[in-house]
N, C-alpha and C positions, 0 to 999 in steps of 0.2 A: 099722572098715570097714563093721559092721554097720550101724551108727549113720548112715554117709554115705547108705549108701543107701537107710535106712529115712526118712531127711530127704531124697532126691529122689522118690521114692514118692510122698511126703507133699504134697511141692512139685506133682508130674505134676497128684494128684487136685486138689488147690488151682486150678489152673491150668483144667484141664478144668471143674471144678466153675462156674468164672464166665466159661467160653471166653473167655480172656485170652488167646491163641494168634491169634486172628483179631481181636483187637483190637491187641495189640503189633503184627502183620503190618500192621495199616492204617495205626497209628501210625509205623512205619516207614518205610512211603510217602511218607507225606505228608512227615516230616519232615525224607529222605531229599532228596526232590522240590523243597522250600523251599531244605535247604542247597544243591542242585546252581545254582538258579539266582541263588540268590544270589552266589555264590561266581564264576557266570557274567557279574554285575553287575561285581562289582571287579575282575576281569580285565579287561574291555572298558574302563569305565568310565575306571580309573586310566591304561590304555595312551592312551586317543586325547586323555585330558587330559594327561599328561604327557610321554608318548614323545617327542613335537617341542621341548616346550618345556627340558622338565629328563631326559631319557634315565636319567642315573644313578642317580636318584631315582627312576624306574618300580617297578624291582622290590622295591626296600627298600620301599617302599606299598603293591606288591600284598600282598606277604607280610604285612605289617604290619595291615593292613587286611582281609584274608583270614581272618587265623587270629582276629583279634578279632570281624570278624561270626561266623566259627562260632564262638567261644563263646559272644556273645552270643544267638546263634541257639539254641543248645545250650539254655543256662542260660531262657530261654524258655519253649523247648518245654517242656523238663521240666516247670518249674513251671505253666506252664499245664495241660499234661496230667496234672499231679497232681490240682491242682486242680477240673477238670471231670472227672476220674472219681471224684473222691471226692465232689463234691456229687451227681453221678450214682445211685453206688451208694450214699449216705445216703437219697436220695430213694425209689430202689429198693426198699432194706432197710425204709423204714420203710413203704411201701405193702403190701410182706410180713405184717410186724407186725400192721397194721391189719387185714388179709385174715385171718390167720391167730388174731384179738385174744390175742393173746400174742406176749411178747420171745423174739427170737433170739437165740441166741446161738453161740459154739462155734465148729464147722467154718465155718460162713455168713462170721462175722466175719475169720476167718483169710485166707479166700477172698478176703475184698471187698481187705482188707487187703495180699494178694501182687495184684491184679490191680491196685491203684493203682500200685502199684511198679513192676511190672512196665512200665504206662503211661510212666509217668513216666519211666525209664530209658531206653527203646526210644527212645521220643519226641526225648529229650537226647542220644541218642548219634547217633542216624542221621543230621542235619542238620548235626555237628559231620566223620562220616567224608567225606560227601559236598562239605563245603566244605575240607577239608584237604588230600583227594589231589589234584584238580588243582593245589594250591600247588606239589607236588614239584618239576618240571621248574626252577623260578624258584629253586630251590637249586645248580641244577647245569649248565642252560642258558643262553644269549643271551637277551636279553630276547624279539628278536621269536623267536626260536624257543622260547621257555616260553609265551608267551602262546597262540601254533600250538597246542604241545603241550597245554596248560592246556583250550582249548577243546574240542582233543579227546579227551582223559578226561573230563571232562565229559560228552560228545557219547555216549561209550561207557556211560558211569555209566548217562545216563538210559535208552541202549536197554536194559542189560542190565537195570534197574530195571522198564520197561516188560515187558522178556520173560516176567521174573518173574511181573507180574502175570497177564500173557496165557498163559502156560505152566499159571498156580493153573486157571483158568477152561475151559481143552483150547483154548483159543481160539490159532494160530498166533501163535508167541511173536515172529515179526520185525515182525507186524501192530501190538501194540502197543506194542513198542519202538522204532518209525519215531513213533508218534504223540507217544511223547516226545520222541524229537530233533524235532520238527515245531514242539513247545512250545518246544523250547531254543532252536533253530535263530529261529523267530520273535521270542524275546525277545533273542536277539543283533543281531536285525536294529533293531527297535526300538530299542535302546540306542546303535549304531551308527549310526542316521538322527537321534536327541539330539544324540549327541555333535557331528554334523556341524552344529546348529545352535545349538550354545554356543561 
């Protein structure tokens, strides 16, 4: 027991040490942000190409096509945001070095090492929740009443996402949770105004 908490300790000071906290939270955003609209794509997208043509076939596509962009979206992010925080904090570390004309090593390294991760995870999982839960209703709904539904967890997702952000800042949390549905709301229409010219 000792042990556990002496390794979240360990983890806190790690974390703090490279404010990985305010970087996973951006990472989150974004990624969070990406899967919701994404996710807002294959919903529209799939219903106004197929609803009329093949009905049966909608929602086996959304689903199908839904859960595959979020992983795909998923497995992405992560790896991207591995990637650019760890040439990041190489770049970093070694401007350190230089400054300091001696290697680091130790706590520093540990740091750079949980804040990559931490990246990388944050990044892979947000864009993966955010494209998943509007699938739900298309497990257990009518088509055109999943897709209703579908839009609006989404619709919900990015206000509460928005609040979040506006709530970090003191800034009224409905102010910037409308400016997400504003983003969402405008790329359904956009998709919607395609769809009627394919």
């Amino acid at each position: 027991m000792i042990k556990i908490s002496e390794t979240i300790d360990k983890l806190r000071f790690l974390v703090e040490l490279t404010k990985s906290g305010s970087i996973a939270r951006r990472y989150f955003v974004i990624g969070a942000f990406d899967g919701a609209l994404t996710i807002l794509g294959v919903i529209i997208g799939v219903y106004m190409a197929e609803s009329s043509l093949h009905p049966e076939l909608a929602k086996p596509l959304i689903i199908a096509a839904g859960i595959s962009a979020g992983v795909a979206l998923a497995i992405s992010s992560a790896v991207g945001a591995y990637e650019a925080e760890r040439v990041e904090h190489i770049l970093t570390h070694k401007n350190l070095e230089q400054a300091m004309l001696s290697t680091v090593e130790g706590t520093r390294r540990d740091a750079i090492q949980v804040s990559i991760v931490i990246s990388a995870i944050t990044h892979g999982v947000a864009p993966l929740i955010a494209a998943i839960i509007p699938l739900i209703p298309f497990f257990f709904l009518p088509l055109d009443e999943a897709v209703v539904m579908g839009i609006v967890i989404t619709m919900a997702f990015l206000f509460a996402l928005g609040g979040f952000l506006g709530n970090l800042i003191k800034e009224r949390f409905y102010y910037t949770g409308l400016r997400f549905v504003i983003a969402g709301l405008a790329t359904a229409i956009v998709l919607i105004m395609l769809g009627g010219h394919t």
